[in-house]
Residue frames as a rotation matrix with the C-alpha (Angstrom) as fourth column:
UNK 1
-0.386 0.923 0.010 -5.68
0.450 0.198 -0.871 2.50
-0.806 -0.332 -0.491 17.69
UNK 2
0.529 0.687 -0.498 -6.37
-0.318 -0.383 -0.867 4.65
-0.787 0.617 0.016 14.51
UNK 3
-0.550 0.054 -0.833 -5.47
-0.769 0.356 0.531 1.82
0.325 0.933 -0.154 12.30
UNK 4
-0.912 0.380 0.156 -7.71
0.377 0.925 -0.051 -0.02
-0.164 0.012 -0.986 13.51
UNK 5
-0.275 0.541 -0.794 -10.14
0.453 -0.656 -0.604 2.46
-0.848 -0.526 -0.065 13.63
UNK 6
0.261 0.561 -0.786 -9.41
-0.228 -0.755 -0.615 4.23
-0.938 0.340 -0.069 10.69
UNK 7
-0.345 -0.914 -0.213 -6.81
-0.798 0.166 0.579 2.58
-0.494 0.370 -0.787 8.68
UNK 8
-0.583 0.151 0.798 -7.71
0.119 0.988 -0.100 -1.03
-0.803 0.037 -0.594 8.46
UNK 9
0.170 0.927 0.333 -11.62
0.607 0.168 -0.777 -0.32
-0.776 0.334 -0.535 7.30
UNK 10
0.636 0.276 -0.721 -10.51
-0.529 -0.525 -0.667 1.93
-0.563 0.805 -0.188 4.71
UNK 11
-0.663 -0.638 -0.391 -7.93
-0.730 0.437 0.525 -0.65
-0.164 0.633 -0.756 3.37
UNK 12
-0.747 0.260 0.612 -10.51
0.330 0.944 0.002 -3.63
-0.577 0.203 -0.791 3.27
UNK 13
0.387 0.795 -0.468 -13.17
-0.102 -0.468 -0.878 -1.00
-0.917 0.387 -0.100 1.58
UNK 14
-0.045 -0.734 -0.678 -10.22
-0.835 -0.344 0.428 -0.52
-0.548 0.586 -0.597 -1.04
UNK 15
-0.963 -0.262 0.068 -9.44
-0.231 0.925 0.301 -4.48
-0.142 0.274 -0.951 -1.26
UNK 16
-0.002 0.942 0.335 -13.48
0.249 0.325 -0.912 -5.00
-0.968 0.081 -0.236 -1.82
UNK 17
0.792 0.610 -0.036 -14.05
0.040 -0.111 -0.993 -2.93
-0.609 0.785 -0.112 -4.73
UNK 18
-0.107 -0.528 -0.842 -10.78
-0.989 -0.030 0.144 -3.46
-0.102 0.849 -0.519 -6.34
UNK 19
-0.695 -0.376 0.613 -11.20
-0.310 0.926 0.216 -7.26
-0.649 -0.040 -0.760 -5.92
UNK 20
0.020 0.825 0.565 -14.44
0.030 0.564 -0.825 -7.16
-0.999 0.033 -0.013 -7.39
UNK 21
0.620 0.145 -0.771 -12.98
-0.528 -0.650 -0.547 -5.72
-0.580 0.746 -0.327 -10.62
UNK 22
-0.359 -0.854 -0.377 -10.11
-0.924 0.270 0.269 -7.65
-0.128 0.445 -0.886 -10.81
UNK 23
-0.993 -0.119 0.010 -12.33
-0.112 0.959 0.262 -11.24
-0.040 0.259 -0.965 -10.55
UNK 24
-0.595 0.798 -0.094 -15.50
-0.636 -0.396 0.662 -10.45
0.491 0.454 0.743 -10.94
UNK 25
-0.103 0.432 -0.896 -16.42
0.265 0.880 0.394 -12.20
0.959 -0.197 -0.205 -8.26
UNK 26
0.175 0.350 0.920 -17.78
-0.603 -0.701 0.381 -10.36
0.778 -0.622 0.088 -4.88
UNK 27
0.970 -0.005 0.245 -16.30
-0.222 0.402 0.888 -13.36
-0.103 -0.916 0.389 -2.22
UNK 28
0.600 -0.799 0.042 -12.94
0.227 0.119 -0.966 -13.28
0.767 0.589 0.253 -3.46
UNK 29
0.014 -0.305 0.952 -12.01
-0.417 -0.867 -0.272 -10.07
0.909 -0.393 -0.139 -1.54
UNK 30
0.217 -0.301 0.929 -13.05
-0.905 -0.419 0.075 -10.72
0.367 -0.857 -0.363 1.62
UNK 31
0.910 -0.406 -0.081 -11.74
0.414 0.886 0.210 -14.13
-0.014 -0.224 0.974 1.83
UNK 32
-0.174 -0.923 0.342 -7.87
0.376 -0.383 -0.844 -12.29
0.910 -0.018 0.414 1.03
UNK 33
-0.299 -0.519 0.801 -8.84
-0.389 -0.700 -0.599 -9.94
0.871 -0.490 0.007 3.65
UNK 34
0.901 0.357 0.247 -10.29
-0.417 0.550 0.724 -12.65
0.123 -0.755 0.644 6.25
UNK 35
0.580 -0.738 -0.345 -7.05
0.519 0.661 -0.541 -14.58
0.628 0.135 0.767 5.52
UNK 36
-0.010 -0.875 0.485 -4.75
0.299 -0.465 -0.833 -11.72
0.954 0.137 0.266 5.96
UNK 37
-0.235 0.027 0.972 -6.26
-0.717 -0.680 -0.155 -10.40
0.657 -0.733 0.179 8.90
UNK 38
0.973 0.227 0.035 -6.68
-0.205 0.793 0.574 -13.76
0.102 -0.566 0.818 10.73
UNK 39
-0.002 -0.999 -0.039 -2.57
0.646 0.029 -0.763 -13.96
0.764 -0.027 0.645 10.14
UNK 40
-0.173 -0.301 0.938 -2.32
-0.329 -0.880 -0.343 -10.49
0.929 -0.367 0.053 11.50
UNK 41
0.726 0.349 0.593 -4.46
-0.676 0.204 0.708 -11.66
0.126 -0.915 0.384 14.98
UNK 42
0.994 0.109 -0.026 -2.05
-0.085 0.886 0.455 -14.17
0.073 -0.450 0.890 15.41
UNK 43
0.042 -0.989 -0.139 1.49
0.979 0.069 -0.193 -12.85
0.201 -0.128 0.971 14.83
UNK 44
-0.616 -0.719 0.323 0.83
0.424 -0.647 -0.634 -9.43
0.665 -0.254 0.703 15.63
UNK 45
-0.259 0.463 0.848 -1.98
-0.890 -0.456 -0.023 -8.59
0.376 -0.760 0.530 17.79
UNK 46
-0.891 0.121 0.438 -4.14
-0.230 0.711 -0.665 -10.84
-0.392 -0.693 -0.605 20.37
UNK 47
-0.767 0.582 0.270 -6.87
0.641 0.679 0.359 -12.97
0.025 0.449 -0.893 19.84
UNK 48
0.096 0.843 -0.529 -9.34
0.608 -0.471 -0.639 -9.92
-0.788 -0.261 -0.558 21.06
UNK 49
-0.598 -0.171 -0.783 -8.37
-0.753 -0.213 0.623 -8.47
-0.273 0.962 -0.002 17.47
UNK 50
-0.757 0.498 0.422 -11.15
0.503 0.857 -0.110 -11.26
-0.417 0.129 -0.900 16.17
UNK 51
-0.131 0.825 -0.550 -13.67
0.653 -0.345 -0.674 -9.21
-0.746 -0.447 -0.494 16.46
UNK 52
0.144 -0.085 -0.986 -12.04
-0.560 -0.829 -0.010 -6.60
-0.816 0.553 -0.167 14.11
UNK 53
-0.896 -0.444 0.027 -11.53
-0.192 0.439 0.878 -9.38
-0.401 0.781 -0.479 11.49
UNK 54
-0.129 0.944 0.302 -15.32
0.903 0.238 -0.357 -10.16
-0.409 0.227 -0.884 11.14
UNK 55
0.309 0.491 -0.814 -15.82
0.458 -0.827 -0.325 -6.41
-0.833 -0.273 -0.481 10.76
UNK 56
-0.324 -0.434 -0.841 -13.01
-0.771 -0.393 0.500 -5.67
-0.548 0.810 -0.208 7.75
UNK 57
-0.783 0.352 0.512 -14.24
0.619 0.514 0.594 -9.04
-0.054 0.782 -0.621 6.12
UNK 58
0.037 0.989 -0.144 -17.67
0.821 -0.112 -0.559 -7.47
-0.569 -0.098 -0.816 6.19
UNK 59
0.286 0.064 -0.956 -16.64
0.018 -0.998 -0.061 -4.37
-0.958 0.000 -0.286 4.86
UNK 60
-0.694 -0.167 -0.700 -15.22
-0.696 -0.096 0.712 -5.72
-0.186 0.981 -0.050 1.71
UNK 61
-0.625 0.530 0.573 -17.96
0.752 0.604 0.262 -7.73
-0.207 0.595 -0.777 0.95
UNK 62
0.412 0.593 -0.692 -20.18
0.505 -0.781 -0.369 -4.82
-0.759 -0.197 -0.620 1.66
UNK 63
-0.101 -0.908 -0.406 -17.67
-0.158 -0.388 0.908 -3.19
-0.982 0.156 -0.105 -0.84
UNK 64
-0.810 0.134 0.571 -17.50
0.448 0.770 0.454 -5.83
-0.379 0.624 -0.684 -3.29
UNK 65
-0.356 0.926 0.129 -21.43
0.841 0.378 -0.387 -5.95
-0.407 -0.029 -0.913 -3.10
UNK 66
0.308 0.367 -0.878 -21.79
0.330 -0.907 -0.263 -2.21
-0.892 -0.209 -0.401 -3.57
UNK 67
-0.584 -0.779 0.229 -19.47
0.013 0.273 0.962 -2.52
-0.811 0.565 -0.149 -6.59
UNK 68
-0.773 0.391 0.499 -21.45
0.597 0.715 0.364 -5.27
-0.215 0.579 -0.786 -8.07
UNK 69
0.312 0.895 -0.320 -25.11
0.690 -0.444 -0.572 -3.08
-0.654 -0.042 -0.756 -7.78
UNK 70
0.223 -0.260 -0.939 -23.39
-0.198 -0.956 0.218 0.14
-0.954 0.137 -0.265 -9.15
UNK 71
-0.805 -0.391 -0.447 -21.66
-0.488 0.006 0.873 -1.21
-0.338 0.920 -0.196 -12.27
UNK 72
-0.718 0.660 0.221 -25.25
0.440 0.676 -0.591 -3.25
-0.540 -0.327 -0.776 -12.69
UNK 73
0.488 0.753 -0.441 -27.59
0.514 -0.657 -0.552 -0.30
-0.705 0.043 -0.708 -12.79
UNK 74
-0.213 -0.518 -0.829 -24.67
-0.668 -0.542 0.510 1.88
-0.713 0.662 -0.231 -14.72
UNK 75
-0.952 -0.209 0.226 -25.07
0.048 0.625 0.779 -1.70
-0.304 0.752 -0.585 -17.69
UNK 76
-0.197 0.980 0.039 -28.86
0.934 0.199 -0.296 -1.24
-0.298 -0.022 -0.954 -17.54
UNK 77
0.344 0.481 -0.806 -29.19
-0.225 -0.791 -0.568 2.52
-0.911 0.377 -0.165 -18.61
């Protein structure tokens, strides 16, 4: 329970803002980690493990997105 909890969301934060660096592109990420974790629900937990996939995709886009703003404002001073 505290990788899902704590574990997971701090790997898909991780996989957000490094994806956004590595392709400059802020839907990369959580497509890898929708993928990965839509595998996971199906060979290693149960289907009520859905729920947490919507939630780590979100987080690396949310990531991603947070990324994208930051290195923005940082090109603009």
């Amino acid at each position: 329970m505290l990788m899902i909890l704590v574990g997971f969301p701090v790997i898909s934060i991780i996989v957000g803002m490094v994806g956004y660096f590595l392709f400059k592109n802020i839907f990369v990420s959580p497509l890898v980690v929708f993928l990965a974790t839509l595998v996971a629900t199906f060979t290693v937990f149960n289907d009520s493990f859905l729920v947490w996939v919507l939630v780590y995709t979100c987080l690396a886009f949310l990531a991603g997105f947070a990324v994208k703003i930051s290195k923005e404002k940082k090109g603009a001073l």
